[in-house]
N, C-alpha and C positions, 0 to 999 in steps of 0.2 A: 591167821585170818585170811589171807593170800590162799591158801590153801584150802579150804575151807568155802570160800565164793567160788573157785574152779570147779571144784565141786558139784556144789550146787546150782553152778550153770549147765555143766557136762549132763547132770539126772534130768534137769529140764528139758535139754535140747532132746535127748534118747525121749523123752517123755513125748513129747511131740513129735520125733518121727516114727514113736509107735504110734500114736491117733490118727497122722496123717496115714499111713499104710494103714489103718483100720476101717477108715471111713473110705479109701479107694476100694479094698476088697470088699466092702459091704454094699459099695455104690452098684459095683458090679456084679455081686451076688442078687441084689435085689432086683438089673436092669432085667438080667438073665429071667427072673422066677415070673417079672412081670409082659417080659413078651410071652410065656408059655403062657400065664394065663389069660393074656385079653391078645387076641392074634385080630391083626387087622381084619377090617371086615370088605369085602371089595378085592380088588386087581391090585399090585405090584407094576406097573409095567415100567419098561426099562424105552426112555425117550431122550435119544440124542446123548446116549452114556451117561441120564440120567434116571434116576428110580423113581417113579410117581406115582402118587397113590389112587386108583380110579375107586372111587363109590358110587355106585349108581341108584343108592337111594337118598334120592332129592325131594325138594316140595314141587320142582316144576315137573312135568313130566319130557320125557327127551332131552333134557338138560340134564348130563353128568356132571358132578363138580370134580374138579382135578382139585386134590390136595398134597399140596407139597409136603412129601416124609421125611422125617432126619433117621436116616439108612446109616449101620454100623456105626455109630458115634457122630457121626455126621453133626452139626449143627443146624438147626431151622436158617437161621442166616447165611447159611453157606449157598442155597437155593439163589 
């Protein structure tokens, strides 16, 4: 019996850390496919060892809005 639940917790745990490495590579297959296709629109600049994103189409006019990017894995929160 003992032998048996070992078991069948050892093909569980493999079981899940193949879905977890499946969903990482896929996370990252997918980040990768969708920066080539939607490429920002606007400036990158780099402010104070910071990257931000300039667009300059706005509703007002002369008014650029700066939008914070989450760069390399970066998180939105990390700004």
């Amino acid at each position: 019996m003992k032998k048996w639940l070992g078991r069948t917790v050892l093909v569980l745990l493999l079981l899940l850390a193949v879905a977890v490495f499946g969903g990482a590579v896929y996370e990252t297959l997918a980040a990768r496919q969708a920066a080539r296709d939607y490429p920002p629109t606007g400036q990158l600049l780099d402010i104070g060892g910071r990257r931000l994103h300039l667009d300059w189409r706005c509703s007002r006019p002369a008014w650029p809005r700066l939008a914070p990017r989450a760069t390399r894995g970066n998180a939105h929160f990390m700004y």
